[in-house]
Biotite code that builds the C-alpha atoms (Angstrom):
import biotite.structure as struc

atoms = struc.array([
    struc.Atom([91.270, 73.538, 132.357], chain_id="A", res_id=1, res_name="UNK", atom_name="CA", element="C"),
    struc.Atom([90.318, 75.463, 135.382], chain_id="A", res_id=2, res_name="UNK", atom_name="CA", element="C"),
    struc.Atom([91.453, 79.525, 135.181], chain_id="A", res_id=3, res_name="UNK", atom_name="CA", element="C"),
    struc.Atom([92.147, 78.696, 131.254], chain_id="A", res_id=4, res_name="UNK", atom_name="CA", element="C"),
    struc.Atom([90.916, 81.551, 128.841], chain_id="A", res_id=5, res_name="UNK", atom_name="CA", element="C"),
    struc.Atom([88.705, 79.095, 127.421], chain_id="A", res_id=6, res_name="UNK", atom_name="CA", element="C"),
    struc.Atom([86.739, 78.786, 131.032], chain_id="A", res_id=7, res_name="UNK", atom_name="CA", element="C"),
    struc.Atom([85.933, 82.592, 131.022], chain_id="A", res_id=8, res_name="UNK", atom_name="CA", element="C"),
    struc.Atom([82.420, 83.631, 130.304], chain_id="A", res_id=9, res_name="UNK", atom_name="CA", element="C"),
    struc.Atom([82.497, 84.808, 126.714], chain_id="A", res_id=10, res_name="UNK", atom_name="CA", element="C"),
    struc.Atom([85.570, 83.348, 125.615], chain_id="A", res_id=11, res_name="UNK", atom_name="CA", element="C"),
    struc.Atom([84.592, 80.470, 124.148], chain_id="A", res_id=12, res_name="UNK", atom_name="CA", element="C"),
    struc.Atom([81.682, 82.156, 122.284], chain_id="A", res_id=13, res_name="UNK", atom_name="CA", element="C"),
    struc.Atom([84.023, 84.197, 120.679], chain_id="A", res_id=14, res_name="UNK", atom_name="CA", element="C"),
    struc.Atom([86.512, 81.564, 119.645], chain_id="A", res_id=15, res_name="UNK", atom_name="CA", element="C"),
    struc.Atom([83.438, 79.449, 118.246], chain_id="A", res_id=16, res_name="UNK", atom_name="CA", element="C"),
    struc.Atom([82.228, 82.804, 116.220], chain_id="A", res_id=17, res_name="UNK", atom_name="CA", element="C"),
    struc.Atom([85.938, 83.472, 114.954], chain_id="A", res_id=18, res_name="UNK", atom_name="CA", element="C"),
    struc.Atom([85.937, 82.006, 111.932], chain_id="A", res_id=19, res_name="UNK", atom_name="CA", element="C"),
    struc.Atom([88.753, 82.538, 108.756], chain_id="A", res_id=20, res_name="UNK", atom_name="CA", element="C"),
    struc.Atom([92.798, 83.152, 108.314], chain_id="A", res_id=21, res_name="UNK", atom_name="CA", element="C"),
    struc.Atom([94.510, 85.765, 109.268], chain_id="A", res_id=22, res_name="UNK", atom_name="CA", element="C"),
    struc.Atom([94.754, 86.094, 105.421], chain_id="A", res_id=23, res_name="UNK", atom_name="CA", element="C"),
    struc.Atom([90.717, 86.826, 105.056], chain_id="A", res_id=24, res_name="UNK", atom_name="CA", element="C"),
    struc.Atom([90.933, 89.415, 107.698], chain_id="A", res_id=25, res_name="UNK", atom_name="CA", element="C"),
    struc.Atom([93.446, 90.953, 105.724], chain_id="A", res_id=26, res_name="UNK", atom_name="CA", element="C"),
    struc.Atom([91.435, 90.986, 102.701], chain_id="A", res_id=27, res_name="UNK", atom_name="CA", element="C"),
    struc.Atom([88.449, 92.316, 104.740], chain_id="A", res_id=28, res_name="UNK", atom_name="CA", element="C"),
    struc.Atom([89.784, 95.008, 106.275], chain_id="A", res_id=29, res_name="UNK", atom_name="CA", element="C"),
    struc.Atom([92.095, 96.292, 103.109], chain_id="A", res_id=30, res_name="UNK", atom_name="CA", element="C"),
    struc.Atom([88.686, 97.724, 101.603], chain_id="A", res_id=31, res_name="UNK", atom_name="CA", element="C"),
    struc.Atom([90.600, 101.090, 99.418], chain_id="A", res_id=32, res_name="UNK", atom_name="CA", element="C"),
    struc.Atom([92.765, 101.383, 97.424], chain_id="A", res_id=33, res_name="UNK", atom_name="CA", element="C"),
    struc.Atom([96.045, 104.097, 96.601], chain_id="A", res_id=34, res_name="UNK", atom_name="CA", element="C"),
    struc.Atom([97.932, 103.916, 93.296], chain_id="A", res_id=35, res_name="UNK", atom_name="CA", element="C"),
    struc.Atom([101.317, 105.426, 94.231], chain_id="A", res_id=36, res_name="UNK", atom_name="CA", element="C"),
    struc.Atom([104.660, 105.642, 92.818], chain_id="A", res_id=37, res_name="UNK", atom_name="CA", element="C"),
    struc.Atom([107.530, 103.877, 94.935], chain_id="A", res_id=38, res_name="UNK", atom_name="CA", element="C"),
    struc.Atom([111.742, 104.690, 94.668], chain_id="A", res_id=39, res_name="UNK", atom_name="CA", element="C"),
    struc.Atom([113.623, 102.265, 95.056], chain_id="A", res_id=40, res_name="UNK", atom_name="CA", element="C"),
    struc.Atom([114.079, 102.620, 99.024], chain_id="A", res_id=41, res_name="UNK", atom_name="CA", element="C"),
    struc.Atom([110.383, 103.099, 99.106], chain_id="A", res_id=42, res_name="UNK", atom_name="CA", element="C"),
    struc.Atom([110.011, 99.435, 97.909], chain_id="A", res_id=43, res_name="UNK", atom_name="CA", element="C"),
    struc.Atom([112.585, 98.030, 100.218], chain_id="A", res_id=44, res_name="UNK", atom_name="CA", element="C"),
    struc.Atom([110.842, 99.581, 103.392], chain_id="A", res_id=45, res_name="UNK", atom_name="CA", element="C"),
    struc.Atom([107.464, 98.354, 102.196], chain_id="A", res_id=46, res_name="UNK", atom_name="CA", element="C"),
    struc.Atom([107.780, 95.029, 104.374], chain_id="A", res_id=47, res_name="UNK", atom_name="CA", element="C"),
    struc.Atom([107.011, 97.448, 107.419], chain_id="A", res_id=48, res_name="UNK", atom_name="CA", element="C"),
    struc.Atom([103.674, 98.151, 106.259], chain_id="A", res_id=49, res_name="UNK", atom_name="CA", element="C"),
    struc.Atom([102.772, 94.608, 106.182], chain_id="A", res_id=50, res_name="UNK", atom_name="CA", element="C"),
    struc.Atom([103.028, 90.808, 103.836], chain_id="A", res_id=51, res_name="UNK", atom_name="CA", element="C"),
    struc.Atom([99.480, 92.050, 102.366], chain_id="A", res_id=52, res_name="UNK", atom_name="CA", element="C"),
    struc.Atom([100.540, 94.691, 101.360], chain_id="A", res_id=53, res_name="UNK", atom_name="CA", element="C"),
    struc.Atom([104.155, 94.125, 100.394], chain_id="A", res_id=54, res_name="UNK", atom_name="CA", element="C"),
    struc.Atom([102.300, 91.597, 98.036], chain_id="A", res_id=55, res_name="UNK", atom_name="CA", element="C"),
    struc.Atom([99.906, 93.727, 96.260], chain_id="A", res_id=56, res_name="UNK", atom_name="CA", element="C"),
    struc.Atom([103.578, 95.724, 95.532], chain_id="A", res_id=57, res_name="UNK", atom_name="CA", element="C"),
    struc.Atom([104.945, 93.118, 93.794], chain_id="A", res_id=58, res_name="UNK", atom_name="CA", element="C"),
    struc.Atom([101.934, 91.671, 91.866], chain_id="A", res_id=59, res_name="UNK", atom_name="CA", element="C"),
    struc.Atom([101.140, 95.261, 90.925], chain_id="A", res_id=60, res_name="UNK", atom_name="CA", element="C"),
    struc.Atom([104.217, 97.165, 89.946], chain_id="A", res_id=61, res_name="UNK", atom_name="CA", element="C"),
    struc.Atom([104.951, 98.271, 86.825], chain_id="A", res_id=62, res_name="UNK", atom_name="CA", element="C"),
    struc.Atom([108.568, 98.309, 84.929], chain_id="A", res_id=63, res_name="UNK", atom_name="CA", element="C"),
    struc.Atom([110.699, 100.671, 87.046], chain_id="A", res_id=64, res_name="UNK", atom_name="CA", element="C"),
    struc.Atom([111.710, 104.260, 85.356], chain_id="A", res_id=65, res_name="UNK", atom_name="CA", element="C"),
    struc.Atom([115.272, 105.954, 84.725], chain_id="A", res_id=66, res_name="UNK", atom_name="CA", element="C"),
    struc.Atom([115.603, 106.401, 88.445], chain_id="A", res_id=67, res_name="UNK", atom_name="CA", element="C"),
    struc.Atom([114.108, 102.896, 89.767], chain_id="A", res_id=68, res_name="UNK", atom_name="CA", element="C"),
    struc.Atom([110.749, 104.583, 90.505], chain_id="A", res_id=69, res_name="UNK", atom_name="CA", element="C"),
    struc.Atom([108.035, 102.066, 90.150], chain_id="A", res_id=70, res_name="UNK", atom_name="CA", element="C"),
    struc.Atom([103.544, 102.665, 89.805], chain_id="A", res_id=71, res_name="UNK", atom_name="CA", element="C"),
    struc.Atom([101.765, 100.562, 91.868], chain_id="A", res_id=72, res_name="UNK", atom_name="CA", element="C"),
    struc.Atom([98.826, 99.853, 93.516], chain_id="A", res_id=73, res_name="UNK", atom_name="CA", element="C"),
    struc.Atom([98.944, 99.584, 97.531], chain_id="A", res_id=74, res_name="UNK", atom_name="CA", element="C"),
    struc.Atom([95.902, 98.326, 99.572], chain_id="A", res_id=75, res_name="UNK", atom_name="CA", element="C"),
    struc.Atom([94.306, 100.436, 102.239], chain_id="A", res_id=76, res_name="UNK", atom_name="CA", element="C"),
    struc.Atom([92.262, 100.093, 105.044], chain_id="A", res_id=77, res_name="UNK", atom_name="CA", element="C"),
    struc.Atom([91.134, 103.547, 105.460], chain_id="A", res_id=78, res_name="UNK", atom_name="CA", element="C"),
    struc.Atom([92.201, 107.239, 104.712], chain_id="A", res_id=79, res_name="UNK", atom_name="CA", element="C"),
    struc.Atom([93.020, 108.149, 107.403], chain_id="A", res_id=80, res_name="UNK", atom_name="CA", element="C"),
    struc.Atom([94.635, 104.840, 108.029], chain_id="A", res_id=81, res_name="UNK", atom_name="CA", element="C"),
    struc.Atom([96.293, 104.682, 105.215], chain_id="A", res_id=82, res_name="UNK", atom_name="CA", element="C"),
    struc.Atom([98.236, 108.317, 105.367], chain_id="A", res_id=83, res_name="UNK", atom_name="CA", element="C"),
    struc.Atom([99.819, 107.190, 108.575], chain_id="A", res_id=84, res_name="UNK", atom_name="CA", element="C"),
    struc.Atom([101.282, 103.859, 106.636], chain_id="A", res_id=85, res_name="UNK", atom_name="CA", element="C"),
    struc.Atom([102.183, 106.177, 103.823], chain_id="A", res_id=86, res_name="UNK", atom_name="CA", element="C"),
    struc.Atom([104.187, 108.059, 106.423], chain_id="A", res_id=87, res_name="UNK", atom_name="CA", element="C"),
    struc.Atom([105.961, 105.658, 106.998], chain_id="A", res_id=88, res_name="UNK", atom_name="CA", element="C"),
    struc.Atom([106.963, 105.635, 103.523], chain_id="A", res_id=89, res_name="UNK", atom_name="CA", element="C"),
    struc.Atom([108.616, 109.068, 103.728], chain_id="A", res_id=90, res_name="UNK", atom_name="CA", element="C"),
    struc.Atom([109.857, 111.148, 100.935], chain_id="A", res_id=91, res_name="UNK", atom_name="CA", element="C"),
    struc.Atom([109.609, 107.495, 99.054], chain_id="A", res_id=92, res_name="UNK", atom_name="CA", element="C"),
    struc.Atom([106.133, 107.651, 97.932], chain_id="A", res_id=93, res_name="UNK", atom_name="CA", element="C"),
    struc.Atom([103.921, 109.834, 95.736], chain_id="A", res_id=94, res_name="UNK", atom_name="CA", element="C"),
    struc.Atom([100.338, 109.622, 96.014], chain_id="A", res_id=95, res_name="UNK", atom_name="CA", element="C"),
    struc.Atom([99.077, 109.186, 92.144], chain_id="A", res_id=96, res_name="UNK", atom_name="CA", element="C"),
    struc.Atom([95.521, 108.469, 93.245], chain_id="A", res_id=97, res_name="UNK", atom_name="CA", element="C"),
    struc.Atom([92.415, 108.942, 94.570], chain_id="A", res_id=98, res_name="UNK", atom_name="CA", element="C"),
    struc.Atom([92.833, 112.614, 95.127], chain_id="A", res_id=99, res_name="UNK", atom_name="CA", element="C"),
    struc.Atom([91.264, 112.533, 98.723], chain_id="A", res_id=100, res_name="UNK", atom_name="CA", element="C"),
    struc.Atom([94.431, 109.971, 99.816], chain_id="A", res_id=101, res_name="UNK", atom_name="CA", element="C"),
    struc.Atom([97.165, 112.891, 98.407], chain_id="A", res_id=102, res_name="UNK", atom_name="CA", element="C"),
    struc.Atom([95.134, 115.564, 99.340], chain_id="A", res_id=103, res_name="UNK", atom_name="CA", element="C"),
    struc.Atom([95.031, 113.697, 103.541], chain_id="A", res_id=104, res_name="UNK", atom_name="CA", element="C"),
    struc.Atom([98.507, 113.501, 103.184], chain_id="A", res_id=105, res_name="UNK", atom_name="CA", element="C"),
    struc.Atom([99.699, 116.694, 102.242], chain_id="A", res_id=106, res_name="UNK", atom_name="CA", element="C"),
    struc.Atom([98.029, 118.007, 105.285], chain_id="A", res_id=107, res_name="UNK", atom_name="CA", element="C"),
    struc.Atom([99.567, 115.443, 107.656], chain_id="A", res_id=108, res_name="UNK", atom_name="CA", element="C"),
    struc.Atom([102.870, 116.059, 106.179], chain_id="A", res_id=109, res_name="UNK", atom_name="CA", element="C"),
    struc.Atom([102.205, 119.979, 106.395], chain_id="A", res_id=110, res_name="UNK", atom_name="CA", element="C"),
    struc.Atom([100.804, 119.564, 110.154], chain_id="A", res_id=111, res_name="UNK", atom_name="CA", element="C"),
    struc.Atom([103.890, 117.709, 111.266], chain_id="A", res_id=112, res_name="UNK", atom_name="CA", element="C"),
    struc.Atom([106.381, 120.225, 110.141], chain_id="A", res_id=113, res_name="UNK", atom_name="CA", element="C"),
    struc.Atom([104.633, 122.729, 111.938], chain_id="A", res_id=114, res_name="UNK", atom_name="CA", element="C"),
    struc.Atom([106.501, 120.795, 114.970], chain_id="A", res_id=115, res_name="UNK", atom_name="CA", element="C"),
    struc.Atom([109.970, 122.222, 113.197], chain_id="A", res_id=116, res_name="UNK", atom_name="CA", element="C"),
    struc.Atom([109.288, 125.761, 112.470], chain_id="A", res_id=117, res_name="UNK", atom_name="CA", element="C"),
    struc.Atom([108.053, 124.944, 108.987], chain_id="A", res_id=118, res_name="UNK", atom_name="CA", element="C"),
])
């Protein structure tokens, strides 16, 4: 159809070369790896961060503790990517592993209470 994405140079050859599900991209791009530990809340706002990885939660949790605190291991697409979704997580996660992940972190949590007088 005439003024139809399809009819603009380029468009088509990209919708020819697209090929997979949205699920393949997902496993493409989730290339690392962080083995946390989740509370309770943490697990219940894990959604936000996406089905792939709410998933990978569920398949990869261990038996919660005393307080509902749960090991698991959450995909990532980068570090640096990865600490902002973490973030997100708040006070509800604890980096186990790799040490670069906790250690990226730690300084993004330290740099944004500089913005409170901390």
């Amino acid at each position: 159809m005439p003024g139809m994405p399809s009819d603009q140079p380029g468009i088509t050859e990209f919708n020819e070369n697209c090929v997979g599900s949205p699920r393949e991209y997902e496993e493409s791009s989730y290339r690392n790896t962080a083995v946390v530990r989740l509370s309770p809340r943490g697990r219940a706002l894990v959604p936000l961060l996406g089905s792939f990885v709410a998933e990978a939660v569920k398949r990869t949790a261990g038996k919660p503790d005393r307080k509902g605190w749960v090991r698991c291991t959450l995909p990532l697409e980068s570090s640096e990517h990865g600490v902002r979704e973490l973030m997100r997580l708040g006070a509800d996660v604890k980096v186990v592993s790799p040490p670069e992940v906790r250690k990226h972190l730690a300084e993004a949590l330290r740099d944004a209470l500089k913005h409170y007088g901390r």
